[in-house]
Backbone as CSV, one residue per row, in Angstrom:
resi,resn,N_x,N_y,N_z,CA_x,CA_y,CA_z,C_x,C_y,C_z
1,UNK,-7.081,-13.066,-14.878,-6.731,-11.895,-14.100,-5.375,-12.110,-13.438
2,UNK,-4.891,-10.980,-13.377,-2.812,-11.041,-12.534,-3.247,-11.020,-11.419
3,UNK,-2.394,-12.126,-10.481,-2.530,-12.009,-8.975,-2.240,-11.143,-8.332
4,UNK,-2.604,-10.795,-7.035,-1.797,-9.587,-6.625,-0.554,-9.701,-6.405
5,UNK,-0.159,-8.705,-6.282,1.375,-8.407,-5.630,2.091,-7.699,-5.255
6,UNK,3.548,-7.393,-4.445,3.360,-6.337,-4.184,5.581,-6.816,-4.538
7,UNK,5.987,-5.605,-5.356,7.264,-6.071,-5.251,7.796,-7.651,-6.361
8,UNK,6.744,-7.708,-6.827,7.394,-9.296,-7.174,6.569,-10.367,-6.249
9,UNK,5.881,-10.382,-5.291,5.698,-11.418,-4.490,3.952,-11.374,-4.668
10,UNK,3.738,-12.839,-4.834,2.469,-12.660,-5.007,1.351,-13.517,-3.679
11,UNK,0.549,-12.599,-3.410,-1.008,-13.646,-2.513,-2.161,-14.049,-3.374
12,UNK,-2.218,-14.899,-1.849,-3.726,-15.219,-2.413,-4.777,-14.331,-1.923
13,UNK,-4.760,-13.929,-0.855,-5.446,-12.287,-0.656,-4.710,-11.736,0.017
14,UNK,-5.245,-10.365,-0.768,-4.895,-9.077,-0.603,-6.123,-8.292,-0.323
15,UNK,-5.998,-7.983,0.987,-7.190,-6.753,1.800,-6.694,-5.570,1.938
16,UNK,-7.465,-4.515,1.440,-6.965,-3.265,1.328,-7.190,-2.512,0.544
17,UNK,-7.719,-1.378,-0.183,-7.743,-0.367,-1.102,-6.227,0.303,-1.510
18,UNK,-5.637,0.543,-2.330,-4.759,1.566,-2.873,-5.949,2.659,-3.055
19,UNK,-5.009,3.752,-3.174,-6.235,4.816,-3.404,-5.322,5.691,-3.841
20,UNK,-5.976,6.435,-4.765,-5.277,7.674,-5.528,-5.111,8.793,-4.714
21,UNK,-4.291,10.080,-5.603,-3.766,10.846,-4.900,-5.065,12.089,-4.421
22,UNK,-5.130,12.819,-3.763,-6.528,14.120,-3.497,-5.700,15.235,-3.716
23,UNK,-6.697,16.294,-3.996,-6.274,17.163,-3.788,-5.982,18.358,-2.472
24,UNK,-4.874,18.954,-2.074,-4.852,19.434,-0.766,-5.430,20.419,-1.010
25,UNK,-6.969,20.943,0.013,-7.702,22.534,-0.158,-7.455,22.522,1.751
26,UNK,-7.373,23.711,1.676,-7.379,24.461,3.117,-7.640,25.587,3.394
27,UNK,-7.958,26.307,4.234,-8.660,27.572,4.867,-7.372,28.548,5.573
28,UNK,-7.458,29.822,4.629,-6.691,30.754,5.791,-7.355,31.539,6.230
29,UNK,-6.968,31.760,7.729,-7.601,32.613,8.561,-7.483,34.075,7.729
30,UNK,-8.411,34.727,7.748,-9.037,36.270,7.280,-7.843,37.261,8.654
31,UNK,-7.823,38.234,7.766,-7.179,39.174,8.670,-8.087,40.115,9.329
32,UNK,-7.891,40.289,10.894,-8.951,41.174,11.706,-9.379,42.093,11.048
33,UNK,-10.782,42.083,10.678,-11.540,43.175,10.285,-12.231,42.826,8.637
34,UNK,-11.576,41.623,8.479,-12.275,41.225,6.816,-12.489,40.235,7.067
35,UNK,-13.615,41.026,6.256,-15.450,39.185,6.261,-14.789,38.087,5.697
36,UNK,-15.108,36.809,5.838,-15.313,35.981,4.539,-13.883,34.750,5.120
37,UNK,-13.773,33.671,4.152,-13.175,33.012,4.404,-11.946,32.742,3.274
38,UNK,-11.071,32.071,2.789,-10.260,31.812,1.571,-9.669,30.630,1.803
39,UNK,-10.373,30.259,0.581,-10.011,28.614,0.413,-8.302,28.620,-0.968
40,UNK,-7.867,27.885,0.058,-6.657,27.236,-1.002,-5.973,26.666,-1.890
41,UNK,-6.534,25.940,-2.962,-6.304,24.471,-3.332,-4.813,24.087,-4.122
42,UNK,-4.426,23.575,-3.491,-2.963,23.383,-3.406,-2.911,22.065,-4.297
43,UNK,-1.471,21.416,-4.291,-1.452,20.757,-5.478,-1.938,18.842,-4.873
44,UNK,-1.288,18.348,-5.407,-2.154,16.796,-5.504,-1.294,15.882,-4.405
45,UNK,-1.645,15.090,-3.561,-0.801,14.661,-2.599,-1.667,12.887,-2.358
46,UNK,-0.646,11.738,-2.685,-1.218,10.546,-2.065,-1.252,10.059,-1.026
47,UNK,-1.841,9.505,0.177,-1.479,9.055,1.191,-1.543,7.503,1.498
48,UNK,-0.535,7.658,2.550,-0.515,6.085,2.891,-1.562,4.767,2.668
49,UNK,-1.083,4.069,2.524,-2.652,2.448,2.014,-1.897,1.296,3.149
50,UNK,-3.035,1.251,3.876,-2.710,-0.290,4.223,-3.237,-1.606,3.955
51,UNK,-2.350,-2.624,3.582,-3.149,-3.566,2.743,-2.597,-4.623,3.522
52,UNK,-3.425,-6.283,3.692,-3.075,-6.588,4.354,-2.571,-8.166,3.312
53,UNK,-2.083,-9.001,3.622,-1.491,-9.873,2.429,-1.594,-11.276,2.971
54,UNK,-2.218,-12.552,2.589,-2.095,-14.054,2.920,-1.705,-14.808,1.498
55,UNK,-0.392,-15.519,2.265,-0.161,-17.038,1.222,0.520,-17.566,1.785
56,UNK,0.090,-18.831,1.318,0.338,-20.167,1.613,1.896,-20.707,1.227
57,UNK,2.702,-21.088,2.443,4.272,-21.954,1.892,4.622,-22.470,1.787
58,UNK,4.400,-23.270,0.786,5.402,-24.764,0.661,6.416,-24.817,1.411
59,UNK,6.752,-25.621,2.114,8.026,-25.823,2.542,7.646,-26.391,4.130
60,UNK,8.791,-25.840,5.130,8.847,-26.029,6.084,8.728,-24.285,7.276
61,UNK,9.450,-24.754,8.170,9.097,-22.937,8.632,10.534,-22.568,7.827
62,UNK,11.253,-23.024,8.084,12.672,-22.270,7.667,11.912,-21.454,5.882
63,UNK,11.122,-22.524,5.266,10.892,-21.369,3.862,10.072,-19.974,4.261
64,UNK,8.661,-20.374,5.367,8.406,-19.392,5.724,8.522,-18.529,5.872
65,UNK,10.386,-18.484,6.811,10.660,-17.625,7.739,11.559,-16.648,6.772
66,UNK,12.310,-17.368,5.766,12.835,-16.653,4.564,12.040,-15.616,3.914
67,UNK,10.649,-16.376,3.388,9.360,-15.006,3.063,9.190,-14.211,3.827
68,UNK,9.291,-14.437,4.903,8.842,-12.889,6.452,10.220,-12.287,5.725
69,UNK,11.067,-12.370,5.975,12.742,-11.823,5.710,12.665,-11.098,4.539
70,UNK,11.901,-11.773,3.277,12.101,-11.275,2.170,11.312,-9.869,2.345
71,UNK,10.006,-10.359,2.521,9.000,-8.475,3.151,9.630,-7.715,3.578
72,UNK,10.575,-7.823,4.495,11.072,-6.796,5.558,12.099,-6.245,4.648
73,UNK,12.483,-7.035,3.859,13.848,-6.709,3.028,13.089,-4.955,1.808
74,UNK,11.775,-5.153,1.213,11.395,-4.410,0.652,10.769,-2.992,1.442
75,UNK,11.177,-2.882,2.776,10.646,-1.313,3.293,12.094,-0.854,2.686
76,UNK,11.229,0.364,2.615,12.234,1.420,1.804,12.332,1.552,0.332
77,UNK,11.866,0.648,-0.442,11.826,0.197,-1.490,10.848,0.812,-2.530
78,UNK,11.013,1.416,-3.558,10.134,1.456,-4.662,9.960,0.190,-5.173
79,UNK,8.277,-0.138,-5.059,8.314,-1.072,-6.056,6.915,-0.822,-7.197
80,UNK,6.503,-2.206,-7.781,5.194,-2.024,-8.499,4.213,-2.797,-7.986
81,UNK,3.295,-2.212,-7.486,2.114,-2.988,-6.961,1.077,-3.394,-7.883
82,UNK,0.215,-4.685,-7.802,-1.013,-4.810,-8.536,-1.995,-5.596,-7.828
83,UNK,-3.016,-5.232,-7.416,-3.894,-4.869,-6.495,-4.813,-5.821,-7.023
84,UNK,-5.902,-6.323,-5.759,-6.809,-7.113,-6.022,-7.956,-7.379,-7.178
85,UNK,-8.061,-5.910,-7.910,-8.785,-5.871,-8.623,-7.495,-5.825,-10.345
86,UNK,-6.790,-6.251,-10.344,-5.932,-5.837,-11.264,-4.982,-4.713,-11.839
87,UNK,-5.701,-3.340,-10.836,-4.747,-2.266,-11.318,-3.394,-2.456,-10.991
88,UNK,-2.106,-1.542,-11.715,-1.427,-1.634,-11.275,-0.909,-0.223,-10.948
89,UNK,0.006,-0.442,-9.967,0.326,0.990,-9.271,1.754,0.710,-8.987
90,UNK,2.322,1.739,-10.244,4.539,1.685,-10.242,4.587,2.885,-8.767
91,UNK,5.807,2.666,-9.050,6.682,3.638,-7.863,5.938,4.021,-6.992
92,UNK,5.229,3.081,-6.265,4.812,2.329,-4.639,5.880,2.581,-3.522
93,UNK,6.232,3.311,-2.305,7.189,3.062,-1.798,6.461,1.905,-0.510
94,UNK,7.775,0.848,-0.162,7.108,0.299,0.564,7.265,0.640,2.011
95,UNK,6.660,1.396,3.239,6.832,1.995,4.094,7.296,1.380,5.288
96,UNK,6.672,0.373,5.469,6.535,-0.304,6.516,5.944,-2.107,6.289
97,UNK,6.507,-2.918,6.589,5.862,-4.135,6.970,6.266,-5.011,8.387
98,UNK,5.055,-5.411,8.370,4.667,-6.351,9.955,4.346,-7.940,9.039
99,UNK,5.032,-8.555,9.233,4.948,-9.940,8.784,5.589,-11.093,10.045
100,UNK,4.313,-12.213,9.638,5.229,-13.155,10.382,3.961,-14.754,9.621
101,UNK,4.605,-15.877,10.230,4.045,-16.824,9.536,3.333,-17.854,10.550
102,UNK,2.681,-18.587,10.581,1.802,-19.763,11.127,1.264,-21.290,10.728
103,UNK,1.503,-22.019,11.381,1.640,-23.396,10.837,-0.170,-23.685,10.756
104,UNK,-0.569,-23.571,9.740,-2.102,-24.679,9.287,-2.192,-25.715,9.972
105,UNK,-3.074,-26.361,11.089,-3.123,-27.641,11.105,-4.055,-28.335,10.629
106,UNK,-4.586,-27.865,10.004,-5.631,-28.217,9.507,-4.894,-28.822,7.678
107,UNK,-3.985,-28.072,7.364,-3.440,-28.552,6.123,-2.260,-28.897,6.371
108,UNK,-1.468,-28.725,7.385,-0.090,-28.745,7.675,0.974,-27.662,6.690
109,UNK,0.006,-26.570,6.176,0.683,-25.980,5.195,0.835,-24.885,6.100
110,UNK,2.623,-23.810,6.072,2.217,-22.713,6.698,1.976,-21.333,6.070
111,UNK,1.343,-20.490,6.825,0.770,-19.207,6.327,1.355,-18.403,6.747
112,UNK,1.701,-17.305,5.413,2.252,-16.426,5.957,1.639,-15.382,5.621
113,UNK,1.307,-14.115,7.075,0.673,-12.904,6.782,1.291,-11.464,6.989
114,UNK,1.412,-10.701,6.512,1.839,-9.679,6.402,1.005,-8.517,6.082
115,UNK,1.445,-7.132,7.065,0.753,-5.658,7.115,1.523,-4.822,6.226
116,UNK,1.278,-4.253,5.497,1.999,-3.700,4.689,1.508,-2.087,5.157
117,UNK,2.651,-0.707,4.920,1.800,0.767,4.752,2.877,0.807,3.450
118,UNK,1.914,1.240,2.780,2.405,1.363,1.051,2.183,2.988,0.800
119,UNK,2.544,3.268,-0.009,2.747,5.251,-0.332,2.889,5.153,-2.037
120,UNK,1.659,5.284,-2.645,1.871,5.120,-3.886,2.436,6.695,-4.201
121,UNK,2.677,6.451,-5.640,3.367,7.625,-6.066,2.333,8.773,-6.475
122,UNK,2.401,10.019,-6.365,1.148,11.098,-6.650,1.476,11.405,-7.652
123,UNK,-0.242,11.350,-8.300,-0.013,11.239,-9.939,-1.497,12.236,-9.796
124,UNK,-1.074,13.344,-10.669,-2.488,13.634,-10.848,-3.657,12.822,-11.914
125,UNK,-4.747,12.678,-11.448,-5.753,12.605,-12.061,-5.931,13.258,-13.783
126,UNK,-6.202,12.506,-14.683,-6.359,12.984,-16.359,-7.287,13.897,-16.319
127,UNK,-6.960,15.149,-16.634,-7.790,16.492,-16.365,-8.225,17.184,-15.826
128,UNK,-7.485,16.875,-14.205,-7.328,17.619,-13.484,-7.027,19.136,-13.500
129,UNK,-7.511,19.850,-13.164,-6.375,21.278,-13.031,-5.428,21.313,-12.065
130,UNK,-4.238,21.766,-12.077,-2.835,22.116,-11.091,-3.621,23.173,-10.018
């Protein structure tokens, strides 16, 4: 199985669902004096995923602190994600990340963790109707 990743960079876990795009339905108000309600269904829209990311760094903090740097470097970024279970998901924007790293003492190895808000790209569903 492909590790996850997000951008090129890979963990050892990845917590979080990606989730596909829904469809937008909504309600307009009836005009005074007519019964009934009217539903909308508008077209296909994905929303934000937050996933959360751990791995381990060889090195010292200075490599660490380069990996926090490198995350931050990908907000704004289209990239290709592939997710804990193997899917993969292209033109991902990456929205937002919260990263920072921590020394193991227990291994002397440090960890680095990172929050990711990811915005996959809206794709309709195979047989969907518009």
């Amino acid at each position: 199985m492909t590790s996850p990743s997000i951008g090129g960079y890979t963990f050892q876990v990845f917590n979080g669902r990606m989730m596909r795009a829904n469809r937008m339905v909504g309600t307009v108000d009836p005009a005074v004096g007519v019964d009934g309600n009217a539903v909308v269904k508008a077209g296909w829209r994905a929303g934000s995923c937050e996933i959360r990311t751990i791995v381990e760094s060889s090195g010292n903090a200075t490599t660490a602190d380069t990996n926090v740097q490198k995350y931050y470097a990908l907000e704004g970024q289209v990239v290709t994600v592939v997710d804990q279970f193997g899917i993969t998901w292209p033109d991902t924007t990456v929205l937002r990340v919260v990263a920072d790293y921590s020394l193991s003492f227990a291994s002397s190895i440090y960890v680095v963790r990172a929050t990711w808000t990811l915005l996959p790209a809206t794709n309709r569903p195979a047989g969907a109707t518009p």
